[in-house]
C-alpha positions, 0 to 999 in steps of 0.5 A, a space after each residue: 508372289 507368282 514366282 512362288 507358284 510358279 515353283 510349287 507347281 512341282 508339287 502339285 497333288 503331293 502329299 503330306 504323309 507324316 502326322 503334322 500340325 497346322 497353326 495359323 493366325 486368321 488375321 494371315 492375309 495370304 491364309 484368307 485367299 483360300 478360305 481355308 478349314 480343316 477339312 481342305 487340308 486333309 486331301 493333302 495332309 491325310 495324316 493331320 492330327 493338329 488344326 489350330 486357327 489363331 483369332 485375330 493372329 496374323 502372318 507370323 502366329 508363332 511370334 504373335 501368339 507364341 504361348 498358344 503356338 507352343 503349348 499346342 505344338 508340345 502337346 503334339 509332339 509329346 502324343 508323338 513319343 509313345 
């Protein structure tokens, strides 16, 4: 893994400006290293509308769960069209 934080290095403190949606499975072993919540992520994603943690999903949430994925990603984008 250090490979991959060794290249995100570039970009330390950017900033996700566009309106984004999180989903995640709490079972993600790489997400628990971090102990992450919505309020971590809105410093870097200060335009965050959409926060989804998956009980019991895993690394690969739009796989293991991928009805809840999809149906709260359909209801995002479709907030987007107005």
């Amino acid at each position: 893994m250090q490979p991959y934080f060794d290249q995100a290095k570039a970009f330390a403190g950017a900033k996700i400006r566009q309106p984004a949606f999180f989903a995640y499975g709490t079972a993600d072993s790489m997400v628990n290293m971090r102990a992450l919540n919505e309020e971590d992520l809105k410093p870097a994603v200060p335009n965050l509308q959409g926060f989804l943690p998956l009980e019991g999903v895993g690394h690969w949430p739009q796989l293991e769960a991928s009805e809840a994925v999809n149906e709260a990603l359909v209801d995002f984008l479709n907030k987007r069209k107005a």
